[in-house]
C-alpha positions as CSV (number, residue, x, y, z in Angstrom):
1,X,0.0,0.0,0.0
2,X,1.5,3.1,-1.2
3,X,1.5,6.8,0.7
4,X,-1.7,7.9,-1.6
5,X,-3.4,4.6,-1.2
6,X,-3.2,5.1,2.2
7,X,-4.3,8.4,2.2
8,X,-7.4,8.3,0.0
9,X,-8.2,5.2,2.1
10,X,-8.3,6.6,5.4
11,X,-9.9,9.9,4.1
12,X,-12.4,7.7,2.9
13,X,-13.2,6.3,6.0
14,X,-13.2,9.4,7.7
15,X,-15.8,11.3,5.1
16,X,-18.0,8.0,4.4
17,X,-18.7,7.6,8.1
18,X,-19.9,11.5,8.3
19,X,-23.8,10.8,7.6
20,X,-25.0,7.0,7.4
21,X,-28.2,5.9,5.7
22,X,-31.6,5.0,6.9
23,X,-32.3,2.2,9.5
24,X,-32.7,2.4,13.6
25,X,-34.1,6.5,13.4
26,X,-32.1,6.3,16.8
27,X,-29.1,4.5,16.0
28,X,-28.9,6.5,12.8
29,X,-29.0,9.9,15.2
30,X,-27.1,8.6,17.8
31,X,-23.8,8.0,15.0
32,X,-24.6,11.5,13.2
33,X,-23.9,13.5,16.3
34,X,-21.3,11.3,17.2
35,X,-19.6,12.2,13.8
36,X,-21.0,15.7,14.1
37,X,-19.1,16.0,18.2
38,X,-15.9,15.0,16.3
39,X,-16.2,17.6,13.8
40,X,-16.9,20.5,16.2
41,X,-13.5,19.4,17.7
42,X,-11.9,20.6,14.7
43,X,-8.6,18.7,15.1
44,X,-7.8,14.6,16.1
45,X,-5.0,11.8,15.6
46,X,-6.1,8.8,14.1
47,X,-4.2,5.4,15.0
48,X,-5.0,3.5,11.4
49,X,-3.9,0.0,11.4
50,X,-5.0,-1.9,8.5
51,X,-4.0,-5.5,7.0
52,X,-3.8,-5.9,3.0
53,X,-2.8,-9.7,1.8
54,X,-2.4,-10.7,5.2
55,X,0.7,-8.2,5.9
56,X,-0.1,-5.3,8.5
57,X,0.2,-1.6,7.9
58,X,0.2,1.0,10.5
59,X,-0.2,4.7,9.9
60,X,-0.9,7.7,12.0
61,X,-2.6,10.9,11.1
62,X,-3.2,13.7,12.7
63,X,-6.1,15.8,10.9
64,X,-7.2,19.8,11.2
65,X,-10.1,20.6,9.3
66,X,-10.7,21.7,6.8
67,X,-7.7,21.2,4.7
68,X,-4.5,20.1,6.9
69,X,-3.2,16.5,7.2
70,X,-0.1,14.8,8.5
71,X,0.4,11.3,8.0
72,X,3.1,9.5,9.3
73,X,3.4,5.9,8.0
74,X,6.7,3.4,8.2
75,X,7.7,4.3,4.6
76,X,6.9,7.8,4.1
77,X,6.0,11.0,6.3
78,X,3.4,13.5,4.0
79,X,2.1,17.0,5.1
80,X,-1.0,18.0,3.3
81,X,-1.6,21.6,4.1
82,X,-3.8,24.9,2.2
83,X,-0.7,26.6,0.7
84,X,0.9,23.2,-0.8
85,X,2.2,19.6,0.0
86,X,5.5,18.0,1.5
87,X,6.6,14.1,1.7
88,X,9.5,12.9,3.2
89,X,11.3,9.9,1.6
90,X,14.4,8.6,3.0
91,X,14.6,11.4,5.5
92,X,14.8,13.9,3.0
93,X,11.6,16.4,2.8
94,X,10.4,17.3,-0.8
95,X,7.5,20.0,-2.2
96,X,5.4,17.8,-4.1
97,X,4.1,19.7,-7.4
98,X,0.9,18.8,-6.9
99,X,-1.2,20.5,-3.8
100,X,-3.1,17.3,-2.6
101,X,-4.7,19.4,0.0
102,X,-6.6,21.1,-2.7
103,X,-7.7,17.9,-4.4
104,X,-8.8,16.9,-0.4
105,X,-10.3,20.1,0.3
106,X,-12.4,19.7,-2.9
107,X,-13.7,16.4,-2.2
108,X,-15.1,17.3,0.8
109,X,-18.6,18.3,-0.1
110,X,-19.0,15.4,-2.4
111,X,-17.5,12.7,0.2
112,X,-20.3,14.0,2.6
113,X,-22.6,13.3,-0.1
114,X,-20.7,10.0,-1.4
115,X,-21.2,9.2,2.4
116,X,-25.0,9.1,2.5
117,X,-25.2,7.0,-0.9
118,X,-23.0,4.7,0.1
119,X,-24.0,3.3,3.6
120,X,-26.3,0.9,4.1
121,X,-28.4,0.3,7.4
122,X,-27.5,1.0,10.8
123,X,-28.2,-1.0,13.6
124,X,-27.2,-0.4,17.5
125,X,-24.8,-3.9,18.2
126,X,-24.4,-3.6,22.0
127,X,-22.0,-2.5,24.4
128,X,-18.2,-2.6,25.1
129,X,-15.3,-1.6,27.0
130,X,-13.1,0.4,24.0
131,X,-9.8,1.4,24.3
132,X,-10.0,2.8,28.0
133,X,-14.1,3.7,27.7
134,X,-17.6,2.1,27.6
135,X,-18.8,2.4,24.3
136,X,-21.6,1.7,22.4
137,X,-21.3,-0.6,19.4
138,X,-22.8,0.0,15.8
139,X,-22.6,-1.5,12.3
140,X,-23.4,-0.7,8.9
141,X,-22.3,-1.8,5.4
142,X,-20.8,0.5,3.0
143,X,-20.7,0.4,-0.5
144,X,-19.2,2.9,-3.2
145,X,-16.8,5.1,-4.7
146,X,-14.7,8.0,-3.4
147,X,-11.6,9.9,-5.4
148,X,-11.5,7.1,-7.6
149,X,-11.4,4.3,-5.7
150,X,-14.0,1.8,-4.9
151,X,-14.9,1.0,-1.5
152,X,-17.2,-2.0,-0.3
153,X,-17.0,-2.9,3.5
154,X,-18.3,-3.9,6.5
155,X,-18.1,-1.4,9.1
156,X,-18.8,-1.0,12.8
157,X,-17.9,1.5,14.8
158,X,-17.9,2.3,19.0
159,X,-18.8,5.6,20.6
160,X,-17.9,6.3,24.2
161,X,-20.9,7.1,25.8
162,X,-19.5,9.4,28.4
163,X,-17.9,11.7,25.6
164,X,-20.2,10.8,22.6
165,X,-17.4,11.0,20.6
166,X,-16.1,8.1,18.2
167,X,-13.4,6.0,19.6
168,X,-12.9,3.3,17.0
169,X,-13.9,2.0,13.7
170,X,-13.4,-1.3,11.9
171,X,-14.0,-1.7,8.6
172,X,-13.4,-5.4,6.3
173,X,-13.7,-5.1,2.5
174,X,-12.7,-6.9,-0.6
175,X,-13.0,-10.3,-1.6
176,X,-13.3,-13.1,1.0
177,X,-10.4,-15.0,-0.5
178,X,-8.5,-11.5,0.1
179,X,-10.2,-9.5,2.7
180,X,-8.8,-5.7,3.7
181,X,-9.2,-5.3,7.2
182,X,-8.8,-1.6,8.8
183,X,-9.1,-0.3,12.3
184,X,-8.9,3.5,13.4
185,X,-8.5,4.3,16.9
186,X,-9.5,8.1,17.6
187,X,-7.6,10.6,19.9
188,X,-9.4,13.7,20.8
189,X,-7.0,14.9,23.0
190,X,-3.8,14.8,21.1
191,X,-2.2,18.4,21.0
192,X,-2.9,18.7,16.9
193,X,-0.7,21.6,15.3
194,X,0.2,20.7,11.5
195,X,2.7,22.8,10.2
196,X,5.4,23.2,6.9
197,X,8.4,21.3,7.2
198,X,11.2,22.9,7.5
């Protein structure tokens, strides 16, 4: 999985999950302000670790809306911010030519809308203790395209009910013989400032 793979991947996940479809009128509610909390934050880290042909992947992004990303992954390091975009390869930092921040910041009124197309049903699951809170379980399946790429999947997704906030989504797509597993952990209290390299 290469650095924009990655990155249209977990952007993806993080636009699809915005609005979901019809189903449970409170479970659909209950996930919309969840998503809607997360937004009002304004800044989070995400903890994305995802498993393609059975080899595991682990990135880390922190995210300032609405146009600034910086994804650190074990091959590459990318700042996406308004004004342009840097990678790092090899330690070395480069001006890409292309703004992707633009392309990102573009997208985001169609993801939303992408988003409520694409989800199927959501139902309330149950309860669980999530990464340090008790969280409420949903799931919902997921099927369309976003920035090119085609994404089929089935997602669920905990809220911590003391916050309301999303704490985690996991998300399984592609075939069965070669099934893409994902998980995002969610830090609302990371100390987000994304700025140029230097």
């Amino acid at each position: 999985m290469n650095a924009k793979t990655s990155l249209a991947t977990c952007i993806l996940l993080v636009f699809a999950s915005f609005l979901p479809g019809t189903a449970l009128a409170d479970a659909r509610a209950e996930v919309i302000a969840a998503w809607e909390k997360a937004m009002a934050k304004g800044s989070y880290r995400m903890h994305i670790h995802t498993e393609v042909r059975g080899r595991p992947y682990t990135t880390e992004m922190d995210i300032e809306f609405p146009a600034s990303f910086h994804m650190r992954a074990p091959d590459t390091e990318m700042v996406m911010l308004p004004q342009g975009t840097w990678i790092q390869v090899g330690g070395q930092w480069m001006r890409s030519p292309v703004n992707m921040s633009k392309q990102v910041e573009g997208y985001t009124a169609e993801a939303l809308e992408e988003g409520k197309r694409s989800l199927g049903s959501v139902e309330r699951i149950g309860e669980d203790t999530v990464e340090g809170c008790l969280a409420t379980r949903y799931r919902y399946s997921q099927t369309g395209r976003f920035m090119g790429f085609k994404n089929d999947a089935d997602v669920e997704i905990a809220i911590c009910q003391d916050s309301g906030l999303p704490r985690e989504v996991r998300s399984v797509s592609g075939s069965k013989r070669r099934p893409e597993t994902t998980r995002i952990v969610y830090d609302f209290d990371a100390d987000i400032r994304i700025r140029a390299p230097r």
